[in-house]
N, C-alpha and C positions, 0 to 999 in steps of 0.2 A: 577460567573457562569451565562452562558444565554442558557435557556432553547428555544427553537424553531423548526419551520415548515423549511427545509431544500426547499433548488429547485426542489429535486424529490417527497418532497410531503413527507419526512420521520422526524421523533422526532430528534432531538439531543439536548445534552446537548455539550456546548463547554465554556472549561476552557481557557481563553485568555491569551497570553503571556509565555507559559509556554510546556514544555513537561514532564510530571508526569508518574514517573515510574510504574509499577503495585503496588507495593512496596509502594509507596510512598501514591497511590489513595488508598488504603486501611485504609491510618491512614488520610485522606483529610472530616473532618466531614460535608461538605459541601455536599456533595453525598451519604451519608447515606441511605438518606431515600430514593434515587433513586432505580429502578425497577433493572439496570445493577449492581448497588449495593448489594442487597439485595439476588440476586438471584446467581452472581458468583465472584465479585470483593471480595466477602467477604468468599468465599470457601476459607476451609484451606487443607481439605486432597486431595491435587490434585497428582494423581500417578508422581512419578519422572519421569521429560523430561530435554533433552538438554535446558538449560536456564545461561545464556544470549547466543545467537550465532551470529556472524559477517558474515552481508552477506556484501558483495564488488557489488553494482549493476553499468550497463553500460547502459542496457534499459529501457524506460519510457513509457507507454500504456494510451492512451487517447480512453475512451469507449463512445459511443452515442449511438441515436436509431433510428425506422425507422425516427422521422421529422428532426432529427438535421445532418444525414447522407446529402441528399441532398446539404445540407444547407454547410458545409465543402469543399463537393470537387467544387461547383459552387464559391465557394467565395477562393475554392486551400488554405485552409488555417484553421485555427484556432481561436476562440475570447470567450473572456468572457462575460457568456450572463448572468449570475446572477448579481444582484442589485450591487457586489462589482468587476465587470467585470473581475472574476477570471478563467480563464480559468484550470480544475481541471487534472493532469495526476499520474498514480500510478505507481509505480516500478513493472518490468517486470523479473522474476524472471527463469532461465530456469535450466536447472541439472548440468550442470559445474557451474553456481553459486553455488547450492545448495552441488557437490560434494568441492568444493573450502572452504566452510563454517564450513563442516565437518571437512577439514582438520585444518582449524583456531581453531575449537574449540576443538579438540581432543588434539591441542599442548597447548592449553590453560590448557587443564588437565593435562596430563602425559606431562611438556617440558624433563623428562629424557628418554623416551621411547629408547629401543635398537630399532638396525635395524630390530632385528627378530619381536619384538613384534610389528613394526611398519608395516612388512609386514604381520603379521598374524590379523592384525584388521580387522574387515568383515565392510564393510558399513552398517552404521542404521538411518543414520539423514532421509533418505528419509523416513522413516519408520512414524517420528513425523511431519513432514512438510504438513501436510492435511489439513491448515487453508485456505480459499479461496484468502491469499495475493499471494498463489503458485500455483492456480488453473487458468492455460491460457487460457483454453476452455471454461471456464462458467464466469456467471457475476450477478452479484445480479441486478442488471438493466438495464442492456443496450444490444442490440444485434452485434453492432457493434465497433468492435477496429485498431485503427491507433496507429502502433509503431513507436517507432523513437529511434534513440541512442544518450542517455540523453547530447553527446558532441554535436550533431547535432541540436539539441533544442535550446541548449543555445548560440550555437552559430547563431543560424535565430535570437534570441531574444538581443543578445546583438547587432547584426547590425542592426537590424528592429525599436525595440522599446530601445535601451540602447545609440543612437548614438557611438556604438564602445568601451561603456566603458566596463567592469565587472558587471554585473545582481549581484545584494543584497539579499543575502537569507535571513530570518528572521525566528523567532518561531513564528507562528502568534497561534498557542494555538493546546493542546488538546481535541477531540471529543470523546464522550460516545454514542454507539448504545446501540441496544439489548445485545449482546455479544464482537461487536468491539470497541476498542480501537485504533483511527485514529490519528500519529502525523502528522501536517499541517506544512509542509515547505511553506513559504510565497516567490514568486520571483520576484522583479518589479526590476524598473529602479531608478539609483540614481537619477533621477530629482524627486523623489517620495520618498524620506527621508525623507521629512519634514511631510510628509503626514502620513508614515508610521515608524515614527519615535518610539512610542510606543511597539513596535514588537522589543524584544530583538533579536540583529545577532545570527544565526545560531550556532557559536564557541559556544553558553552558554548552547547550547542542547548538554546533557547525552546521548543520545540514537542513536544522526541523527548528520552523517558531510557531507561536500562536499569537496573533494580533488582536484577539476577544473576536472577531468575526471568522477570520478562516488561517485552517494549516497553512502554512507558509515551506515549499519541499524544491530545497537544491540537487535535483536526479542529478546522480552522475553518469549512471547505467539505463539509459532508455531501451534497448533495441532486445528482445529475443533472440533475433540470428543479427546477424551483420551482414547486411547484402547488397547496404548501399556506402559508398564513402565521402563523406562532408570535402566541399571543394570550397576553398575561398578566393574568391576575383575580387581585387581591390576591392570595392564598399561591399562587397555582396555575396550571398553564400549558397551555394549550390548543390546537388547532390548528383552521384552517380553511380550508375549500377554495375553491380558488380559482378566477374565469372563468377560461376558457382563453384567451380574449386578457389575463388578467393573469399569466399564467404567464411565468416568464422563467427562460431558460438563464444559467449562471454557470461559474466557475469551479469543479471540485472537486478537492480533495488526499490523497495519501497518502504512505502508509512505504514505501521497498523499505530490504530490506539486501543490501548485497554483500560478500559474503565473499568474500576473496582463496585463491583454490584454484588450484594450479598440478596440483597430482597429485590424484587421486582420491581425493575423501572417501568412506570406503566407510560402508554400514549393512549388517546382517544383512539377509539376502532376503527376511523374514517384517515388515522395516521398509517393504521397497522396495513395496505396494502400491496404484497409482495408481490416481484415478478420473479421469471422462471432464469435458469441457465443452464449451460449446455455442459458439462464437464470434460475438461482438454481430455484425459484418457480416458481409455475405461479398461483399465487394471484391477484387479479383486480388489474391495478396499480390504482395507488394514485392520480395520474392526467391523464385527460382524455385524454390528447395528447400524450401517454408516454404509445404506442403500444407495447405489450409482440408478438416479433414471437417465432416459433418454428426454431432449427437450420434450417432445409431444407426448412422453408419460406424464412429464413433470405437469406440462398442461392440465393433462385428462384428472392430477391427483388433485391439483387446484382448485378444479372446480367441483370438489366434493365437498367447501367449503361453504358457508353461508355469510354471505355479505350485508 
């Protein structure tokens, strides 16, 4: 376990080599006495939610801010600027994934559902999905986001930096925040095996695959708060809300990946354009170069740019 000061200036605890289930970090005595431990890994009455559910993702979002915006579209590209030149992107999650997931997990429960029952099911996953890994408008730090379609990435990266070969996924470990639970898909070049050779491949993660087209992400923790509770009626599942003193805060998880980028991954300039976000607080940040706007700043800085 290494406890540390992260690049944005935040605590984390990161379990290397490894993708630990929620399940699993519970019975992990290593974390016990941690503050994410103490306060919700170790919660037992948490209202019933959809858990495991299968998202199929296509899209990947890389967030910065107002210094490192500049910094991107002048250089058309992308690089890793932390000490292990990991350039960081998270799965971009939008309502046909989310309706697509539903429908995975609902056959996951009832695989004998009739036609009727299958057309009288009412949608509810939207209902638990309120963790900020489904939140595209705001951002815990950053004001600005560049998407890309996670085929499109890897294929800059396998001709850029792979010379043409296949990019190597690995489990480069799991991260402990305040409430989140981060798995770290690790993606460099095979000439960088040896280097990263410690970092079990990808196949040995429970949670997280890659099919050559898209992340493949077993959530277990969907919800922010907990305010609704998953009800199941024979073939069908339901949701219901909850008093507000039964509501309870938990844990929730997600994907990043980090591609290992020393030089500039570059895209055409007609790839490079970002939109804006709202930032959930607005807390001093942590480091002084790492400016909180408001959406309609972030706008107004936007268009100082030349398209």
């Amino acid at each position: 376990m290494i406890k540390r000061i992260n690049s944005r200036g935040s605590e984390e605890i990161l379990l290397q080599q490894q993708h630990i289930s929620i399940n699993h970090l519970k019975q992990t005595d290593e974390i016990k006495e941690e503050d994410i431990y103490k306060a919700y890994i170790s919660k037992k009455d948490i209202p019933d939610y959809p858990t495991p559910v299968e998202f199929h993702i296509t899209e990947v979002a890389h967030a910065t801010n107002k210094t490192g915006l500049p910094q991107i579209l002048n250089s058309e590209g992308f690089k890793g600027l932390d000490e292990d030149s990991f350039s960081w992107w998270s799965l971009k999650i939008n309502e046909a994934d989310i309706r697509a997931a539903e429908e995975r997990f609902l056959e996951s429960l009832f695989p004998e559902r009739s036609k009727e029952e299958r057309a009288a099911q009412q949608p509810f996953l939207r209902e638990f999905t309120t963790s900020p890994a489904f939140n595209n408008e705001n951002s815990h730090y950053s004001n600005f986001c560049f998407t890309l379609l996670l085929t499109e990435l890897m294929e800059a990266y396998k001709k850029q930096k792979c010379e043409g070969e296949e990019p190597v996924l690995r489990v480069y470990g799991t991260k402990l925040f305040n409430k989140l639970i981060e798995y770290v898909v690790l993606v460099h070049s095979p000439r960088y095996n040896k280097k990263f050779s410690q970092y079990p491949l990808l196949t040995s993660s429970p949670l997280v695959s890659y099919d050559g087209n898209q992340i493949i992400w077993r959530a277990q923790a969907i919800c922010r708060k907990h305010g609704y509770q998953q009800v199941i009626n024979g073939n069908q599942a339901f949701f219901r809300k909850l008093e507000v003193k039964d509501s309870e805060y938990y844990v929730w998880d997600q994907v990043s990946l980090a591609f290992h980028v020393k030089q500039v991954l570059t895209f055409p300039k007609e790839r490079l354009k970002p939109s804006t976000c709202e930032i959930f607080t607005k807390t001093k940040p942590k480091r002084s170069n790492e400016e909180k706007l408001s959406r309609e700043e972030a706008e107004e800085y936007l268009k100082t740019f030349q398209w």
